[in-house]
C-alpha positions in Angstrom: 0.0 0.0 0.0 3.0 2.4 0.9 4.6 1.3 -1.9 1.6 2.4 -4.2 1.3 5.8 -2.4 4.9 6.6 -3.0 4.6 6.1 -6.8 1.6 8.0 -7.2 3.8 11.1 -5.3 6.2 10.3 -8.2 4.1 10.3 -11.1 2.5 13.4 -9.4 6.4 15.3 -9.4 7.5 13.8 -12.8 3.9 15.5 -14.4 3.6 18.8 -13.0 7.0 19.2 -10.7 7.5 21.8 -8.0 10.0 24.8 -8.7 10.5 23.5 -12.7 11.0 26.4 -15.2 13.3 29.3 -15.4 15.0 31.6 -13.0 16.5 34.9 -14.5 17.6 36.0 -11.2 19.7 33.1 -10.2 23.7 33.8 -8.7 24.1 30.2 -8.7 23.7 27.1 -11.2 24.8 23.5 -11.1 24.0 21.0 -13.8 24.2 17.0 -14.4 23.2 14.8 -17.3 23.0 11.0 -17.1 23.8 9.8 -20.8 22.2 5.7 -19.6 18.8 7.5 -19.4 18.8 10.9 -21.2 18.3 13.2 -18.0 19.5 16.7 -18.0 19.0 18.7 -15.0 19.4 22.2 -14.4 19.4 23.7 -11.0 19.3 27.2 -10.3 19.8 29.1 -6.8 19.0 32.7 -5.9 21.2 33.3 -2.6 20.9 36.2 -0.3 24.2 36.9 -0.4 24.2 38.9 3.4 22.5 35.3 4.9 23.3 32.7 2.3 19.7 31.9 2.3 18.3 29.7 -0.6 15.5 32.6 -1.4 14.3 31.1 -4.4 14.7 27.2 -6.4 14.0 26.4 -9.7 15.1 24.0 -12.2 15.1 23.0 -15.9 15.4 19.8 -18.1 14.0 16.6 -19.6 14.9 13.3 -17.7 12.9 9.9 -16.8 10.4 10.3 -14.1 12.7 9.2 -11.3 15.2 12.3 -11.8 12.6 14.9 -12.5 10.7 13.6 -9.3 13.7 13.3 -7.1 14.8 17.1 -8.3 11.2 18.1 -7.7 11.7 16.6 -4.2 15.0 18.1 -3.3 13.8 21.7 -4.2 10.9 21.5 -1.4 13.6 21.0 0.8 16.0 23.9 -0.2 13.0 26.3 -0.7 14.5 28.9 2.3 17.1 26.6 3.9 21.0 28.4 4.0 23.6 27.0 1.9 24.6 25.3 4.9 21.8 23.2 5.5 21.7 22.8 1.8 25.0 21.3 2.2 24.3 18.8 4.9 21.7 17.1 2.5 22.8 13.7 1.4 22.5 11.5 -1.4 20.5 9.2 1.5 18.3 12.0 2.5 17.5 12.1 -1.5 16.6 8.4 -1.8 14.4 8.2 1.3 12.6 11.6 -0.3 11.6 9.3 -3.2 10.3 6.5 -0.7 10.4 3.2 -3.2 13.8 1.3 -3.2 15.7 1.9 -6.5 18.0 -0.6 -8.4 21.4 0.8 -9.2 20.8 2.3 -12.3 17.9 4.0 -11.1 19.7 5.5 -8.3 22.1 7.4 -10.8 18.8 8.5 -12.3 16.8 10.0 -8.7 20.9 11.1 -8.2 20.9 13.8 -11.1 19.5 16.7 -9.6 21.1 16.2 -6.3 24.4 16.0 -8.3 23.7 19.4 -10.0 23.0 20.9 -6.7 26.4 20.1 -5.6 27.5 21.8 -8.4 25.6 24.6 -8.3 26.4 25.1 -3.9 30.6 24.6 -5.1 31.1 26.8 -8.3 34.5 26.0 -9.8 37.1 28.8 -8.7 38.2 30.8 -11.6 41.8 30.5 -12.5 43.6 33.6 -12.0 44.2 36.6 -14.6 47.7 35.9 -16.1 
């Protein structure tokens, strides 16, 4: 029954997902694809750069149910949190969001957004000027 209930949360995320679609005002962006099943996520981040508070979430991109679910997911969770508590999210914390055990290749998939986030909370440093 559980079980059930937990895929009709994921059909409900992959069909109309929470925080999808553009964000112009964004300081931050992290992105992942996952070439076995297609997904590309996008995940943007508007920081308060006084508080480093997550003031806004969004993200972009095509992917299998599983990843467009699992990013869906992730953003209620960073929807106001600071970059700190962003930070002490784990890929765990991401799985048990999702509720149904995943086989390997699945996890890569529910993985993709959370992947991008990590991205998108540790920008590359810019190599210095010569």
């Amino acid at each position: 029954m559980a079980y059930d209930m937990y895929q009709e949360v994921i059909l409900q995320h992959y069909r109309t997902p929470k925080n999808f679609g553009p964000l112009d005002s964004a300081n931050r962006t992290g992105e992942e694809s996952n070439p076995l099943c297609g997904d590309h996520i996008t995940l943007r981040l508007k920081l308060d750069p006084a508080s480093e508070k997550i003031e806004e979430v969004r993200f972009e991109g095509d992917g299998c149910a599983i990843s467009v679910a699992s990013t869906s997911l992730l953003t209620e969770h960073l929807a106001g949190a600071t970059v700190v508590d962003a930070q002490k999210i784990t890929r765990d914390d991401v799985l048990q969001y999702l509720g149904i055990p995943l086989s390997p290749v699945r996890v890569k998939c529910a993985l993709t957004g959370f992947t991008a986030l990590g991205r998108a909370l540790h920008p590359a440093t810019e190599a210095p000027a010569p």
